[in-house]
C-alpha positions in Angstrom: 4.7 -0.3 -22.0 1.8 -2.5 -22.0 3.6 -5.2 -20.0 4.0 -2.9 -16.9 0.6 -2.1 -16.9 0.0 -6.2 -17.1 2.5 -7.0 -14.5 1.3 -4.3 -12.2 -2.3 -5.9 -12.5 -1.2 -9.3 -11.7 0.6 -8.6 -8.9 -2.2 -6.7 -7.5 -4.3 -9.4 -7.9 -1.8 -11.8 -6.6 -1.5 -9.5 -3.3 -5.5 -9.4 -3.0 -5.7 -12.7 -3.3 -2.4 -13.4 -0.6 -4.5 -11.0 2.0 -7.7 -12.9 1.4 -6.0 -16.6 2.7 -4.3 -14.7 5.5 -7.1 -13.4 7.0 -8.5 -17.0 7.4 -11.6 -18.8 6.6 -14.0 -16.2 6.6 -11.9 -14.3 4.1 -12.5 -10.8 5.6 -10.3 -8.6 7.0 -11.0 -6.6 10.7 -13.5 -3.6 9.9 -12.2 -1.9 12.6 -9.3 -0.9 10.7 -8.5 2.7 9.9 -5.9 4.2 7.0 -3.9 6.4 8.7 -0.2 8.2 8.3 2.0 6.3 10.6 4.7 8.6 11.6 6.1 6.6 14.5 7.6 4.0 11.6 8.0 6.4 8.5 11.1 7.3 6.7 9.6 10.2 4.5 6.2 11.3 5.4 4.7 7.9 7.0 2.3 6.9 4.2 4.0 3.6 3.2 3.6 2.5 6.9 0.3 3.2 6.8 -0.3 1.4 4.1 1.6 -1.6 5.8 -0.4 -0.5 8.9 -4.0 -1.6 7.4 -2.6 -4.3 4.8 -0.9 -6.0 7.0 2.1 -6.2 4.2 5.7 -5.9 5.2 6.6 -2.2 4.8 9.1 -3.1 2.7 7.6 -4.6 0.1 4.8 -1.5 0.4 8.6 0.5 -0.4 9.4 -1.1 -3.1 6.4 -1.0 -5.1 6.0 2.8 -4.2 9.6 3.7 -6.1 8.4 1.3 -8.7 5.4 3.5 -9.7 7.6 6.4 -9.4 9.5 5.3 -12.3 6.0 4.9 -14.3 5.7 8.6 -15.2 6.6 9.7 -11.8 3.2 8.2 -10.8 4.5 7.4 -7.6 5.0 11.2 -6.4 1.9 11.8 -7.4 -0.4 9.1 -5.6 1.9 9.3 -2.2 1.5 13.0 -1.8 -2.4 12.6 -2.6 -2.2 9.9 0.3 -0.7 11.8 2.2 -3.1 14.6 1.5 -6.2 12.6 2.1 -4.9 10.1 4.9 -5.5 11.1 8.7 -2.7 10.8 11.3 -3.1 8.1 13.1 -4.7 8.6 16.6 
């Protein structure tokens, strides 16, 4: 169990460092961003498109890694309905 935990961390990292180069030389991201529900592009509750929304990764992907963690313990349900708890709607 130990290697999911490793592979999870590693492609975090990998992601971080894949949003770092895309944002150009300066290396930082907009601050004008918000997090917000995006309800216009959701399929459930519009989390994972926010998500996409302020990462600027495809939505997809965002997906994917969401029903991967639900399979961790059901971690998954738990963290998207505290997003969606804690995240705004977006204005």
């Amino acid at each position: 169990m130990l290697w999911v935990v490793r592979v999870g961390a590693y492609l975090l990292s990998g992601l971080t460092v894949w949003q770092f180069m895309q944002n150009g030389p300066g290396g930082m991201a907009p601050l004008h961003r918000q997090l917000a529900l995006d309800q216009s592009h959701a399929m459930l509750l519009g989390v994972c498109a926010g998500v996409s929304n302020y990462t600027g990764i495809d939505v997809s992907l965002v997906r994917l890694v969401w029903v991967l963690a639900t399979f961790y313990r059901g971690a998954g349900i738990v963290l998207y309905i505290l997003a969606f708890l804690i995240m705004p709607l977006s204005g």
